[in-house]
C-alpha positions in Angstrom: -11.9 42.3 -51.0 -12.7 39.4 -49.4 -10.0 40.0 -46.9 -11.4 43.1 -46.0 -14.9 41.7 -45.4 -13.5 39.3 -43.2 -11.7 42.0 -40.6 -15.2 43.8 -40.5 -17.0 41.1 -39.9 -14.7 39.8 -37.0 -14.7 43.5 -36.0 -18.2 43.6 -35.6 -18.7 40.7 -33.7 -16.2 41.6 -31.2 -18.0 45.3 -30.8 -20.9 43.2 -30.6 -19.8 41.0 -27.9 -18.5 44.2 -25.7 -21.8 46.3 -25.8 -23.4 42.8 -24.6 -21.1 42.3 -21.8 -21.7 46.1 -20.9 -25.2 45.4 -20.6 -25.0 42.7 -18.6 -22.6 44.7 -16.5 -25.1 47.7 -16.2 -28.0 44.5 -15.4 -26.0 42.8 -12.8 -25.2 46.4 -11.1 -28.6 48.1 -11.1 -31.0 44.7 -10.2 -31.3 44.1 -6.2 -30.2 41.2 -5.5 -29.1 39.8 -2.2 -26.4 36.7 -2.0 -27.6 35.8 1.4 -31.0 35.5 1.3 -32.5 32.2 2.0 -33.8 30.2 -0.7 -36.1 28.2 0.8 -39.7 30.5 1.5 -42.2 29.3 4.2 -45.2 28.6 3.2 -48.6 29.2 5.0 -50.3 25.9 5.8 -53.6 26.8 7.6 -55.7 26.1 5.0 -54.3 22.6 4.0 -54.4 22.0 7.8 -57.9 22.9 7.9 -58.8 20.8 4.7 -57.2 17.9 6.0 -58.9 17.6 9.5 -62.3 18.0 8.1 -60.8 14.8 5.7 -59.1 12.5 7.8 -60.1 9.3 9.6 -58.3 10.8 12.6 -57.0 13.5 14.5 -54.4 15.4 12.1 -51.8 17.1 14.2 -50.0 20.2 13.6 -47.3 22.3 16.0 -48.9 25.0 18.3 -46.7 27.3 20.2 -43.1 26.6 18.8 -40.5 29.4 19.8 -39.5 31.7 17.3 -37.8 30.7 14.5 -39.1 27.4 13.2 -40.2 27.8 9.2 -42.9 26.0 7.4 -41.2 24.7 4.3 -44.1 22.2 3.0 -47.8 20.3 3.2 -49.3 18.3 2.1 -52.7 15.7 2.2 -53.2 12.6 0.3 -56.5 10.9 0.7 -55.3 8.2 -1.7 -51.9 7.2 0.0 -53.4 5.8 3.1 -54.9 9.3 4.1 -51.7 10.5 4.6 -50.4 14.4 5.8 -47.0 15.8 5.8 -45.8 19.5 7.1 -42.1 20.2 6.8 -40.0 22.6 8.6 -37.0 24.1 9.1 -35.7 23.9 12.6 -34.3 27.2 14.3 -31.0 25.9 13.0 -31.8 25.2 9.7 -32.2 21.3 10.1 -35.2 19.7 8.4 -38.5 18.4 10.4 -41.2 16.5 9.3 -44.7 15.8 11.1 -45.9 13.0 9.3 -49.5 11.2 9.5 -51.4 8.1 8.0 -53.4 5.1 8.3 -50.9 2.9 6.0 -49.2 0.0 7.5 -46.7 1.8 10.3 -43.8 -0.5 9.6 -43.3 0.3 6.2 -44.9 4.1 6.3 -42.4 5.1 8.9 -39.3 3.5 7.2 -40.3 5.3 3.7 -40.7 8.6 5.6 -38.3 8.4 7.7 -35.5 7.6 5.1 -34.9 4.1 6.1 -34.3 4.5 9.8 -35.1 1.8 12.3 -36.7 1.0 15.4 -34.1 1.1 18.1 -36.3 -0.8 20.6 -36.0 2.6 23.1 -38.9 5.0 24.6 -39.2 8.5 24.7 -41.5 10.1 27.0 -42.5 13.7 25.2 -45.7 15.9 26.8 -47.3 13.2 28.8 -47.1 10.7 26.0 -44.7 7.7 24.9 -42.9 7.7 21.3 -40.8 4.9 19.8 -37.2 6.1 19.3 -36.0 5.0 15.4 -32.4 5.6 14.3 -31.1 6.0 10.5 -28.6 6.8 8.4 -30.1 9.8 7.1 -33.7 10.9 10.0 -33.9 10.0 13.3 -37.9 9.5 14.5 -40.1 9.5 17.3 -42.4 7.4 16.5 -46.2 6.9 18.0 -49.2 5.2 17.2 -52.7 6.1 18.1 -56.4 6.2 17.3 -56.0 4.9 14.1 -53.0 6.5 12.6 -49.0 6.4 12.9 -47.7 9.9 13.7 -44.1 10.6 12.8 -41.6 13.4 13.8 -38.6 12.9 11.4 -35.8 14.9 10.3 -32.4 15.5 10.0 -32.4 17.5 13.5 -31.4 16.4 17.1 -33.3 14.6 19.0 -33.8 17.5 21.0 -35.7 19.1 18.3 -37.8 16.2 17.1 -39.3 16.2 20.8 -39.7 19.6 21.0 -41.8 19.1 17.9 -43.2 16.3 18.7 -44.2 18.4 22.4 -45.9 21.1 20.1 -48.1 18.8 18.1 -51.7 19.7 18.6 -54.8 17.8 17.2 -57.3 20.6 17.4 
């Protein structure tokens, strides 16, 4: 009897087990779902922009006018770590971009945000004004300090998109 038990037990399990699969089937088949859509969603940054310049001990810069194609990733403002603001991107190519501001010491503010890169000693004239040129093994950055604050354009991008953030970057 105990035999007989066993084979309906084992019997039901496996009966089990194929009406789960089938559902998961039916699941999988009938919920959208699309393998190549982008993960990473943009995010709308106006009102942190708008919170930080009203909070910052100078101007807070932000990209005006950038061609079709750039996506805002992430933002932020931290009054407490040196009055510091970040907005990320993704490039037209999908590299990341970073616009980064604060009033903490430049030296080691730019190697933390830039991922360790370095200052190469070279210029970079972008919209009228001069950046410093830092190299790394993970973001280049153009580099610039004024009224109070170091701005930062960072990334894993080409150079050529770092300026042409760095050439959108509006205070007002």
């Amino acid at each position: 009897m105990a035999s007989k038990r066993g084979k309906q037990t084992v019997r039901d399990m496996i009966l089990s087990l194929a009406v789960i699969a089938a559902m998961a089937g039916v699941v999988y088949i009938f919920i959208p779902h699309d393998d190549k859509a982008d993960p990473v969603k943009a995010v709308d940054y106006r009102v942190e922009l708008l919170t930080a310049r009203r909070a910052a001990p100078y101007p807070v810069a932000a990209p005006s006018g950038l061609v079709q194609g750039w996506k805002p990733t992430s933002v932020g403002y931290d009054r407490a770590a040196g009055d510091s603001w970040h907005l990320g991107f993704l490039d037209p190519d999908g590299k990341y971009v970073a616009v980064e501001q604060s009033t903490s010491p430049a030296k080691k503010y730019v190697t933390e945000v830039s991922q360790k890169a370095k200052d190469t000693g070279r210029t970079q004239r972008v919209a009228g004004q001069t950046w410093q040129h830092w190299e790394g093994p993970k973001y280049d950055a153009l580099v610039r300090q004024d009224k109070g604050a170091t701005t930062v354009v960072t990334g894993s991008a080409s150079t050529e998109r770092l300026a042409e953030m760095a050439a959108s970057l509006k205070t007002s």
